[in-house]
BAMI-77136 format. One record per atom (N, C-alpha, C, CB): x, y negated, z negated. Coordinates in steps of 0.001 Angstrom, whole numbers, padded with zeros to 6 digits, always signed. Glycine has a CB too. Example, Ala and Ser with C-alpha at 12.3 -4.5 7.8 and 13.67 -1.06 7.14 Angstrom:
BEGIN
+013190+005690-007800
+012300+004500-007800
+013200+003300-007800
+011308+004473-009046
+012850+002250-007080
+013670+001060-007140
+012900-000030-007870
+014084+000598-005725
END
This chain:
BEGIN
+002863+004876+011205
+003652+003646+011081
+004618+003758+009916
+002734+002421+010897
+006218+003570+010125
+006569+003498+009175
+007213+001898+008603
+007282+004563+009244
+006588+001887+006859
+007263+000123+006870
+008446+000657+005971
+006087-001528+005936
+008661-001052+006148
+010028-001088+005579
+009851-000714+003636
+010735-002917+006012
+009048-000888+003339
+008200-001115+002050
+006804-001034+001163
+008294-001896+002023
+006339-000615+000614
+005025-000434+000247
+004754-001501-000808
+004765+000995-000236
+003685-002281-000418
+003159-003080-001316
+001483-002804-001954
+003325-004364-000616
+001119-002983-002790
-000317-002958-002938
-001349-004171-002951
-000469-002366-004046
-001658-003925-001698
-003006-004778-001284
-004152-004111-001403
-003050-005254+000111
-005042-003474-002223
-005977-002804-002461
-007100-003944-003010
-005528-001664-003361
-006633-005688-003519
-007498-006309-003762
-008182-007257-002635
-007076-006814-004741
-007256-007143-000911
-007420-008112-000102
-007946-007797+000549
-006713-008647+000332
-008894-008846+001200
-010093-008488+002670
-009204-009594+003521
-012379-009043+002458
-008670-008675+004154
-007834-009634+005331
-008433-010274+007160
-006452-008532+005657
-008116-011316+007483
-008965-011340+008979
-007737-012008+009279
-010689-012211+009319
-007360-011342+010334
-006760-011557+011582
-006908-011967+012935
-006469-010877+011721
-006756-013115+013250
-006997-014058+014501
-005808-013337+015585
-006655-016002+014074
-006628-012869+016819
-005320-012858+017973
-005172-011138+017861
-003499-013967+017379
-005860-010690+016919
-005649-008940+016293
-005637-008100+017810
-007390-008209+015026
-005813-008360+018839
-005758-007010+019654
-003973-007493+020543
-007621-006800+021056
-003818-008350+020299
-002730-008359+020720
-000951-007552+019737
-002882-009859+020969
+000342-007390+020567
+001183-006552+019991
+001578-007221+019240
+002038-005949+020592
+001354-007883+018417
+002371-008100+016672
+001382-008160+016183
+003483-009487+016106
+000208-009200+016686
-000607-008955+015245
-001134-007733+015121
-001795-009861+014999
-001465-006667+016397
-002099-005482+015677
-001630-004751+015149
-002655-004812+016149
-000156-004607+015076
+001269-004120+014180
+000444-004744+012627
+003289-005226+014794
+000788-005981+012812
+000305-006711+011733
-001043-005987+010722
-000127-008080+012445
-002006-005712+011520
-003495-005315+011236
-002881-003601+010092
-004691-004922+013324
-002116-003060+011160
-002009-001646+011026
-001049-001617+009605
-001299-000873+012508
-000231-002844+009321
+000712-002365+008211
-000117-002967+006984
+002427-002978+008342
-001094-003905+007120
-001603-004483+005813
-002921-003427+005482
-002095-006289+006007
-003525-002670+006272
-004434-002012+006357
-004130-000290+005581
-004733-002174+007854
-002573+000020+005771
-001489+000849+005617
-001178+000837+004117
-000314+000405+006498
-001407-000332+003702
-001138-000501+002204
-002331-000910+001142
-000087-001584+002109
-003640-000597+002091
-004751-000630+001894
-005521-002057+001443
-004809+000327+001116
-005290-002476+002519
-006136-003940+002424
-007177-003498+003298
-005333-005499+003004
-008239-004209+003221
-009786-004520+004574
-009422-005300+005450
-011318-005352+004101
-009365-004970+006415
-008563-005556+007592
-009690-005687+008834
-007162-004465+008035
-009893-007083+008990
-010998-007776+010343
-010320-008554+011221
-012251-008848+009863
-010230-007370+012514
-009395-007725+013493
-010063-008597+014216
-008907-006724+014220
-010012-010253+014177
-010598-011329+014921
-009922-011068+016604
-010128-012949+014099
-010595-011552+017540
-009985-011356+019123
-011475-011536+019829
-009078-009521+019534
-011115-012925+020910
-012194-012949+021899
-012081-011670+022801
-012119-014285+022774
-010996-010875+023201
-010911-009473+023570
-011223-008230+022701
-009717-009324+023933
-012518-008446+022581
-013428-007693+021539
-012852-005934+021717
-015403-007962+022038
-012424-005497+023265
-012163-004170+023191
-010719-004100+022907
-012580-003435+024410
-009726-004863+023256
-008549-004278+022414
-008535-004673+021128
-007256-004606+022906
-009356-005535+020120
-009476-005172+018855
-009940-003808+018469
-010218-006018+018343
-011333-003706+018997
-011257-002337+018767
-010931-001186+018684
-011477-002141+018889
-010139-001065+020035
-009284-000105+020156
-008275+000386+018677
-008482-000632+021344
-007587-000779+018241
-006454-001047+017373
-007301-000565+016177
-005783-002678+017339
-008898-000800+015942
-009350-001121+014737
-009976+001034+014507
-010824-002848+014862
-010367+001110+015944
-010479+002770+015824
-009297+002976+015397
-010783+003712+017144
-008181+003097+015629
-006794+003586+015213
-006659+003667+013647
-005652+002585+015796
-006866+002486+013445
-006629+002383+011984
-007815+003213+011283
-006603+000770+011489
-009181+003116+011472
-009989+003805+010668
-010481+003187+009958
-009608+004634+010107
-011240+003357+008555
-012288+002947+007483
-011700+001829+006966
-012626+004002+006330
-010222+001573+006978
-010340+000045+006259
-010453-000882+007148
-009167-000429+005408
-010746-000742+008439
-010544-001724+009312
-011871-001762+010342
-009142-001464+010014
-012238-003336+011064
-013223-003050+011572
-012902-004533+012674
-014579-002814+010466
-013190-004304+013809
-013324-004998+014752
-014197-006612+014882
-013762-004049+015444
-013901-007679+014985
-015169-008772+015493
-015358-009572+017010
-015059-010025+014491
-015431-009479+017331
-015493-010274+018219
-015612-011826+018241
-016255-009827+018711
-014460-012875+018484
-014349-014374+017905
-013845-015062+018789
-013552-014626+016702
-014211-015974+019345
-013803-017003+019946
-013566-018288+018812
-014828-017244+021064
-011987-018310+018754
-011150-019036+017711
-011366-020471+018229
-009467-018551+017629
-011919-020974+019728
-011453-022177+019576
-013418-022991+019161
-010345-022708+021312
-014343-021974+019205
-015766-022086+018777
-015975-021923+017630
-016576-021339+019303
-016006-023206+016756
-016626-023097+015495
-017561-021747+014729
-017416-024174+015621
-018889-022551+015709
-019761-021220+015550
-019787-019885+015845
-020594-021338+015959
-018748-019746+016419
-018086-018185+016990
-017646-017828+015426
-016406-018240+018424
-016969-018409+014960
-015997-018390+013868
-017035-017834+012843
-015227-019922+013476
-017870-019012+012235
-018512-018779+011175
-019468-017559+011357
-019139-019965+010801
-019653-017176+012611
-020500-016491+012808
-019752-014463+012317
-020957-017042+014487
-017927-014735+012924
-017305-013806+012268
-017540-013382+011044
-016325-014041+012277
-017100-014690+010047
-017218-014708+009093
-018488-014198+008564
-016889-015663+008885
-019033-014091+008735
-020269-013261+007877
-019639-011883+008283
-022196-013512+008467
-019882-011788+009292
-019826-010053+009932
-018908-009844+009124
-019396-009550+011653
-017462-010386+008554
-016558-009509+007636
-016876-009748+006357
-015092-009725+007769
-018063-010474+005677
-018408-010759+004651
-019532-009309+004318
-018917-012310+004725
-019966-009461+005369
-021016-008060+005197
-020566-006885+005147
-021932-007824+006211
-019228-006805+005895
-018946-005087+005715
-017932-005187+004317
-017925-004180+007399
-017046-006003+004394
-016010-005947+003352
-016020-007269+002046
-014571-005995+004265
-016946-007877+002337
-017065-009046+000859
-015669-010411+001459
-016304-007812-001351
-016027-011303+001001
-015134-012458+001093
-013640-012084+001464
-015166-013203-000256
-012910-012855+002536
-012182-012827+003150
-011293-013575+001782
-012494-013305+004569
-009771-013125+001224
-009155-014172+000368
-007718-013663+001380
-009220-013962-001725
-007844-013533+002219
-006198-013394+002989
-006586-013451+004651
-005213-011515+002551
-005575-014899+005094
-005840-015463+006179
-004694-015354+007499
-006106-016770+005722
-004289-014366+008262
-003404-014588+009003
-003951-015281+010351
-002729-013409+009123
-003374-016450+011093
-003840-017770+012202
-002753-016649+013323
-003104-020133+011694
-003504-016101+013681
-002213-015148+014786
-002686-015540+016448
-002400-012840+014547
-003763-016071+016326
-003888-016394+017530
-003104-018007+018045
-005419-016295+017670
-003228-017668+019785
-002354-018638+020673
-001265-017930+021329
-001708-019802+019846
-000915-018800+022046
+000072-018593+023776
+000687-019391+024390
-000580-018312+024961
+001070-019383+025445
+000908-019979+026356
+000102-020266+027556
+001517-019848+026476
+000512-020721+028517
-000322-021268+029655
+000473-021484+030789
-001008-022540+029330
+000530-020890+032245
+001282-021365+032962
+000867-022501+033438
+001590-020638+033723
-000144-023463+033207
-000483-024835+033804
-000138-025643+032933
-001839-025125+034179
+001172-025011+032013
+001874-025828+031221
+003036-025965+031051
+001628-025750+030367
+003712-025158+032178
+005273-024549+032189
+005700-025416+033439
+005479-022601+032459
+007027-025434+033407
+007818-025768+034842
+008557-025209+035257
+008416-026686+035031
+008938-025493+036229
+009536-024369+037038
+010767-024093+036900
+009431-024509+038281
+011173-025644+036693
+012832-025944+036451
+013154-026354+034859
+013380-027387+037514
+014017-025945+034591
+014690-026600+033203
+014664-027722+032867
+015866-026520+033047
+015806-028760+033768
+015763-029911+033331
+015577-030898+034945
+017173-030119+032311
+015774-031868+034760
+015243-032816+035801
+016139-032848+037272
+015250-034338+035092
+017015-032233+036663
+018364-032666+037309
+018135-031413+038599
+020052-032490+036053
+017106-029999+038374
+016650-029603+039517
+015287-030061+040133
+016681-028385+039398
+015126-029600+041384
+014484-029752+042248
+012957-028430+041970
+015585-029681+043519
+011995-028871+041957
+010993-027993+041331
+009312-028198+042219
+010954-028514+039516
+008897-027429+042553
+007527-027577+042797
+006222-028254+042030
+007293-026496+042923
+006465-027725+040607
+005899-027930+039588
+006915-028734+038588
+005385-026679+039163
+007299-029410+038634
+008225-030248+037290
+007212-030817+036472
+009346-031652+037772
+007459-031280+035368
+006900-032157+034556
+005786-033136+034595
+007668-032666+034325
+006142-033419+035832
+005337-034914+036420
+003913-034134+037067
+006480-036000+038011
+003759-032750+037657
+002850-031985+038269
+002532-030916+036710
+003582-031190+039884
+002747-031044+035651
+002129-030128+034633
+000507-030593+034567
+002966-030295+033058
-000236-029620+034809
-001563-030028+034514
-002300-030404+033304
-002141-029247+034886
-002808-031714+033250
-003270-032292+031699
-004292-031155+031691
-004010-034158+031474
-004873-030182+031827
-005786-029450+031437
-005065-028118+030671
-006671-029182+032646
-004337-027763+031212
-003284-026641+030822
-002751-027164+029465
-001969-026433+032004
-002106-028471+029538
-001794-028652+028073
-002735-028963+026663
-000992-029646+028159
-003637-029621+027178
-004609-029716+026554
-005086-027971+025723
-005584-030417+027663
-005343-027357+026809
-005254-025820+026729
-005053-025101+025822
-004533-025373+027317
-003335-025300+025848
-002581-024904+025084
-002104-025532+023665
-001803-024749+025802
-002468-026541+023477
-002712-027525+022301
-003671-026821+021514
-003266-029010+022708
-004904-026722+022112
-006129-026333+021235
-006387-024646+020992
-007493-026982+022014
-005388-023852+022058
-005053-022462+021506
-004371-022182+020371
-004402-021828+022302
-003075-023071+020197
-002422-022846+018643
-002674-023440+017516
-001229-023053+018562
-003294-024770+017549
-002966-026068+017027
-004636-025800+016501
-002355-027559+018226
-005529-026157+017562
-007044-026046+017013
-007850-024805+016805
-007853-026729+017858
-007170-023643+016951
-007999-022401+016659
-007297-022209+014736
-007491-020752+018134
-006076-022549+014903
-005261-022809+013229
-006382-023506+012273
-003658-024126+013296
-006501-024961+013169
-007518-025842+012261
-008828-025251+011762
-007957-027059+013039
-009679-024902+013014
-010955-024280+012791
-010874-023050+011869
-011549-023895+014105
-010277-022070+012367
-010550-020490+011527
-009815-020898+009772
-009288-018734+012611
-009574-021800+009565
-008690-021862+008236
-009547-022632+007530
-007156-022509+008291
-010653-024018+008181
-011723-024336+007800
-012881-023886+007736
-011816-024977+008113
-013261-022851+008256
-013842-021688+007518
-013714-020763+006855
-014189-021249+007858
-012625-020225+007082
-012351-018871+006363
-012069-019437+004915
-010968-017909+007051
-011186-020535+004792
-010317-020778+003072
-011410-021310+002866
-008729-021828+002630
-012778-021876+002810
-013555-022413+001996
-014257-021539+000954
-014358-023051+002712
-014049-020218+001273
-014159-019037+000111
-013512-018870-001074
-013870-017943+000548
-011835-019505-000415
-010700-019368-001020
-010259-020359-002332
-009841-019466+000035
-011105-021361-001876
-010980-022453-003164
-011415-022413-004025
-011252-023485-003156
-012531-021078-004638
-013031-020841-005621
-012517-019610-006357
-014197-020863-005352
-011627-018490-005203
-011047-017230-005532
-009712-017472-005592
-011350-016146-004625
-008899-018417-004730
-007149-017989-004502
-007331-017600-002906
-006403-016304-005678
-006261-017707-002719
-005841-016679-001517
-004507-016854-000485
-007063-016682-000551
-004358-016263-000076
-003175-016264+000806
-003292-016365+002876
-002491-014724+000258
-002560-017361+003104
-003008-017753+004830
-001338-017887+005286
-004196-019700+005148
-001335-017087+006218
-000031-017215+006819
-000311-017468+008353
+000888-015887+006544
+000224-018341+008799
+000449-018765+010096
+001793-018645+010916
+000145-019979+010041
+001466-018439+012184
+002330-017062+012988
+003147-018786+014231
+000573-015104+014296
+004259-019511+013438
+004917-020544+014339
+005966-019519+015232
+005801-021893+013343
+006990-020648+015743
+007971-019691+016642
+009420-020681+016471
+007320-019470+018618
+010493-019553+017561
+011295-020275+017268
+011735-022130+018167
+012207-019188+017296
+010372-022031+018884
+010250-023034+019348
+009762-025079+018481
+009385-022305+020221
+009409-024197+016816
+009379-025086+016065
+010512-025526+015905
+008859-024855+015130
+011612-025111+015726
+012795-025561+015313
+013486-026166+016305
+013498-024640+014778
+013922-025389+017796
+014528-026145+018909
+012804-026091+020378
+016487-024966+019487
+013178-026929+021046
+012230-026933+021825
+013023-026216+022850
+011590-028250+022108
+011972-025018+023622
+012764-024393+024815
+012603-024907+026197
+012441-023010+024923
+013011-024941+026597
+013039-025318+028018
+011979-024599+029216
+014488-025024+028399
+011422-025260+029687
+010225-024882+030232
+008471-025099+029778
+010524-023676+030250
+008571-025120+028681
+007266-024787+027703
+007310-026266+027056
+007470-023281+026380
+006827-027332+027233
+006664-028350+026669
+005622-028102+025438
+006324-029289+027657
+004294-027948+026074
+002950-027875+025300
+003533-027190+023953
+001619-026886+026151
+003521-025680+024637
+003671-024476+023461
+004953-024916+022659
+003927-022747+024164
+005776-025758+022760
+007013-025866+021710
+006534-026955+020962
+008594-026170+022332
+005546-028091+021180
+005242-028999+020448
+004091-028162+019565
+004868-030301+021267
+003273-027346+020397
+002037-026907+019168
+002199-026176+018177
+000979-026223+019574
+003726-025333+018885
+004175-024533+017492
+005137-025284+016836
+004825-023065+017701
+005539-026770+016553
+006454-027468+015669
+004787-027877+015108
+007858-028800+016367
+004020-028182+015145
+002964-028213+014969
+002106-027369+014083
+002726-028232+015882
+001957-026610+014784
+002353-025291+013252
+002927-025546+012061
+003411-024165+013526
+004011-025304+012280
+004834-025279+011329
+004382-026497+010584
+006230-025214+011768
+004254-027988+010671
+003831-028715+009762
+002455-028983+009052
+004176-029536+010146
+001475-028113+010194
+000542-027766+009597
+000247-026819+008331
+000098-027496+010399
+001058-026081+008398
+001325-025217+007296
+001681-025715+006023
+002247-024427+007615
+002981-026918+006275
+003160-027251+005138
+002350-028198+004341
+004172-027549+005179
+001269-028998+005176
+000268-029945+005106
-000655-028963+004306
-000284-030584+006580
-001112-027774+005060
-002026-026781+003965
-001660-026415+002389
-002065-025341+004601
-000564-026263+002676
+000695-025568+001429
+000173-026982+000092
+003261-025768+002271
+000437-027474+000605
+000109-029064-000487
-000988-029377-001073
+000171-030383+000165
-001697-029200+000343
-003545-029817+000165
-004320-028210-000696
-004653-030191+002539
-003908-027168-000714
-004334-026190-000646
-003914-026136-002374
-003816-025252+000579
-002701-026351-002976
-001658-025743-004104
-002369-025520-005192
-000441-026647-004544
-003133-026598-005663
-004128-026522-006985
-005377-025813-006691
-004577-027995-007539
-005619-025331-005934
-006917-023856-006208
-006161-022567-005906
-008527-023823-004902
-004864-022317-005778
-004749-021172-005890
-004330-020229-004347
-006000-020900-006572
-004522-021439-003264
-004450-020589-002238
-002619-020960-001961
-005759-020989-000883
-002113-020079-001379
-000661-020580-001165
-000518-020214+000681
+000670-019519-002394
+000551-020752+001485
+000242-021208+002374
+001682-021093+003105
-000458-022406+002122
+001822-020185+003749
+003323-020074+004861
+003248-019611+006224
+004428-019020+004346
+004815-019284+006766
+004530-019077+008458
+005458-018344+008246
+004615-020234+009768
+005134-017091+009604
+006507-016516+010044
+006530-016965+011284
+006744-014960+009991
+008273-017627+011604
+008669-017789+012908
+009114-016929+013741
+009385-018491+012958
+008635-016352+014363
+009055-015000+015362
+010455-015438+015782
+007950-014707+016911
+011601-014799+016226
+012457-015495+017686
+011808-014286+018833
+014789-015419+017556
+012438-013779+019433
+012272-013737+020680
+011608-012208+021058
+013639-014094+021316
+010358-012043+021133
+009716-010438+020790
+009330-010121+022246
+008136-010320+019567
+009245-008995+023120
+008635-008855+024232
+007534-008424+024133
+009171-008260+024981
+006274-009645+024356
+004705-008904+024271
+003824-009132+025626
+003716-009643+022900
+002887-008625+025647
+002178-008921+027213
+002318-010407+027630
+000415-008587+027239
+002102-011240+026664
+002395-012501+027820
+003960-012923+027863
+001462-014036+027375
+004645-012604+027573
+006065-013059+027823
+006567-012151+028768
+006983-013098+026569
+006364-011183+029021
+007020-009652+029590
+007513-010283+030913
+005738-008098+029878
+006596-010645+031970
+006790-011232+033375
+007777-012384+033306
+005400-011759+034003
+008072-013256+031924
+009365-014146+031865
+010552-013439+031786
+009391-015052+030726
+010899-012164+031179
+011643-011716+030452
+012180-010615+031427
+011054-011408+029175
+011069-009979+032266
+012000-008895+032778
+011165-009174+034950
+011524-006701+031517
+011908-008696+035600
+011592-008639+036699
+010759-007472+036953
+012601-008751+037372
+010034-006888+038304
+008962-006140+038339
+009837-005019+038352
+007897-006348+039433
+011004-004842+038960
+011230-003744+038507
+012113-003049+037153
+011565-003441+039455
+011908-003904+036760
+012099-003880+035178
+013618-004100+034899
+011593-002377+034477
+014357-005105+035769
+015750-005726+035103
+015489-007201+034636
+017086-005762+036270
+016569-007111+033418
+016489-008592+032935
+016010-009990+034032
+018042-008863+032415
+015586-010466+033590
+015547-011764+034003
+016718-013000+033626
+014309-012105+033529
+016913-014244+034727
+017785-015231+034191
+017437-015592+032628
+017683-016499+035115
+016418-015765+032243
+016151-016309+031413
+016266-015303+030129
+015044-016906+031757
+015950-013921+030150
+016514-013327+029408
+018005-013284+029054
+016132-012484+029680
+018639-013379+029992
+020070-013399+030199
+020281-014799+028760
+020581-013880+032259
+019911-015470+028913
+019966-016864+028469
+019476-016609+026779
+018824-017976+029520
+018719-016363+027080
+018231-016139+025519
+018883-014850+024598
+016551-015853+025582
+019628-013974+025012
+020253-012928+024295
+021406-013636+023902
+020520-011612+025061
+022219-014111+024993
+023607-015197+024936
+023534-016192+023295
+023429-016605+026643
+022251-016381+023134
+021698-017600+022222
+021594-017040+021429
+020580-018396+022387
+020907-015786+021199
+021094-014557+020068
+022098-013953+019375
+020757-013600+020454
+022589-014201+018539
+023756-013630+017519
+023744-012174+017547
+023549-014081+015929
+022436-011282+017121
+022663-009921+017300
+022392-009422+018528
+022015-009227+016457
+022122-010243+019813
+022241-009439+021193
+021354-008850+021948
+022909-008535+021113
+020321-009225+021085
+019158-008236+021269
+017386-008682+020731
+019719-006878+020341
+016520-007715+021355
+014940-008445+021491
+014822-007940+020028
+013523-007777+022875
+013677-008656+019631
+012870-008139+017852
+012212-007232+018201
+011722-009182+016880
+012484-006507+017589
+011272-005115+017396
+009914-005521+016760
+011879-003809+016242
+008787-005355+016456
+007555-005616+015900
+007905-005311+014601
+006369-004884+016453
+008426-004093+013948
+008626-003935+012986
+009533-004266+012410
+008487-003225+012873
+010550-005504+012833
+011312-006311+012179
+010962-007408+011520
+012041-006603+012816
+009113-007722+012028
+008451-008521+011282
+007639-008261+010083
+007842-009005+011985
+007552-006939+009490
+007337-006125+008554
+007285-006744+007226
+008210-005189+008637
+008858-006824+007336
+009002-006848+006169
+008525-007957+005569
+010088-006638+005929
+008924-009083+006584
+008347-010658+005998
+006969-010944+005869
+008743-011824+006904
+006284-009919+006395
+005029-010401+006288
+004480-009495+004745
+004123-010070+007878
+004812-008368+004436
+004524-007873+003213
+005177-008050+002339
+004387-006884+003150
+006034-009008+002175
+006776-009906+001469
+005802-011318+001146
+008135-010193+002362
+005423-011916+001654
+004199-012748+001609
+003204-012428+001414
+003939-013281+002399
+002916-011315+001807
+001299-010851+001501
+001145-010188-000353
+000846-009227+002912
+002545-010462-000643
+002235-009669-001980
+002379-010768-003557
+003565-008226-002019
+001439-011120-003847
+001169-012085-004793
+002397-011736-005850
-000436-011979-005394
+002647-010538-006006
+003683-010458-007055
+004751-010823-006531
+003892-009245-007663
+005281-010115-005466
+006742-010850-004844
+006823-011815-004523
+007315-010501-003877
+005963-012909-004165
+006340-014334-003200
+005211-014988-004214
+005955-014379-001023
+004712-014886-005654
+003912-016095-005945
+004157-017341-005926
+003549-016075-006874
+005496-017359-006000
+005883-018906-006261
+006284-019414-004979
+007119-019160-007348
+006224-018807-003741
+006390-019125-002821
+004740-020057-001872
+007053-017826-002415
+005180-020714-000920
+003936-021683-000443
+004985-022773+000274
+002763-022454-001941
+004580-023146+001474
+004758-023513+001802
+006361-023848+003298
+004249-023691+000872
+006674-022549+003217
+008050-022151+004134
+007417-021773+005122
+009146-020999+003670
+008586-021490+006115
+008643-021303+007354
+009674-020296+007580
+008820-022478+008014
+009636-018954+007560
+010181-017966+007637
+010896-017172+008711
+009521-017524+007261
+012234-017864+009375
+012464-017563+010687
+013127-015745+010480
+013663-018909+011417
+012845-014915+011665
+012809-013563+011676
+013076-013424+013224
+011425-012904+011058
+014711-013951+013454
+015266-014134+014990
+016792-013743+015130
+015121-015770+015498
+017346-012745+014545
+018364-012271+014467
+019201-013329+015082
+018366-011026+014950
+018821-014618+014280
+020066-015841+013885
+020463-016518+015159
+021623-015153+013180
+018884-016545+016020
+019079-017511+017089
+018840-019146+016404
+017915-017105+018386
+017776-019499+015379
+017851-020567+014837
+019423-021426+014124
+016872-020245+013973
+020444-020450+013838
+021547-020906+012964
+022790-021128+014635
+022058-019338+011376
+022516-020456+015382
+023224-020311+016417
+023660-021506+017017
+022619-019598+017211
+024453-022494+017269
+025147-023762+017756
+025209-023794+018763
+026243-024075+017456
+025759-022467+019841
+025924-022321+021235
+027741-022232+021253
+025105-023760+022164
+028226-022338+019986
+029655-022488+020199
+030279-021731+018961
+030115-024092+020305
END
């Protein structure tokens, strides 16, 4: 792996929510790279592992179901036992849901599934994938943190800022995010823990791929749409999120930082349409 930068994390036991998936296990591999203890959280216990063999001795696999309390706390030991108290928190888990999407944009088409047919279970769903696995794993994990310090970054999108079309649920849970963060950032400030997000824009990972490209692998409308909206023209690489995240993760560079929202979307957020 090459980063953009070397920082020294040699004092952090890091756990990662969502770890077998493609950014956060990027994620796992660059904080682990600069020698942090790295506990790849994922109810997909074998592609954590997978990621966590890769990496080797600083890193070790759990198996967690983020939206189960007792799943959680139950992690939490397992990375307490191999690597000592967790003081660095990345919330990387959540998604979407297609029993939360529509078919059509806006009202004005004709749709199978519109708005009015979104399933209250799907959103619900998808509410408690971003919104309540954030709440839970951060109410366990930072209760370590209020006696040591520590650092929790939460993974919003660029759907906090504009809502996209199609995705009701997932654009409210990740504006949601985002103020959750800053709600932590506050409640959190006087023990030491500090508290931010990176906003992705537009990355191609297993669950977006089937929006983004057709089966035989040409753009999609909607890709079409979203590059147009893009200033530099083009998808994020994983390792364009690099830098911002070891930029945050490093107590010396970002101490005084807490509480932002860090967009990393080659300037689809500043973009007007005109």
């Amino acid at each position: 792996m090459k980063l953009p930068f070397q920082v020294d994390l040699n004092d952090k036991v890091v756990a990662v929510t969502g770890a077998g998936g493609v950014l956060m296990s990027e994620f796992a591999r660059a904080l682990a790279a600069c020698g942090a203890k790295v506990a790849l959280l994922d109810i997909n216990y074998d592609a954590a592992k997978a990621v966590a063999d890769d990496i080797g001795e600083n890193a070790i696999a759990v198996r967690c179901n983020c939206l189960d309390k007792e799943s959680i706390k139950a992690a939490k030991e397992e990375v307490n036992e191999a690597f000592g108290p967790v003081n660095f928190l990345i919330n990387g888990a959540g998604g979407n849901n297609p029993r939360a999407t529509t078919d059509n944009e806006t009202a004005a088409e004709e749709a199978q599934k519109d708005f009015f047919a979104l399933d209250e279970s799907g959103i619900k769903f998808v509410f408690d994938l971003n919104i309540t696995t954030a709440f839970l794993v951060t109410q366990v994990f930072a209760q370590n943190m209020t006696k040591t310090g520590g650092n929790i970054i939460n993974i919003s999108s660029m759907n906090a800022y504009r809502p996209l079309t199609k995705i009701p649920a997932y654009s409210a849970a990740k504006a949601g995010i985002s103020n959750f963060t800053q709600w932590l950032a506050v409640h959190f400030a006087s023990k030491g823990i500090r508290c931010n997000a990176i906003a992705p824009g537009f990355f191609v990972t297993n669950q977006n791929r089937a929006l983004l490209f057709n089966e035989d692998g040409t753009p999609t409308a909607r890709t079409g749409n979203i590059l147009a909206a893009t200033p530099m023209k083009k998808f994020g690489e994983v390792g364009d999120l690099l830098g911002a995240l070891l930029w945050l993760a490093d107590d010396n560079a970002s101490g005084f930082v807490t509480g932002t929202v860090i967009p990393v979307d080659g300037g689809f957020s500043a973009y007007s349409g005109v």
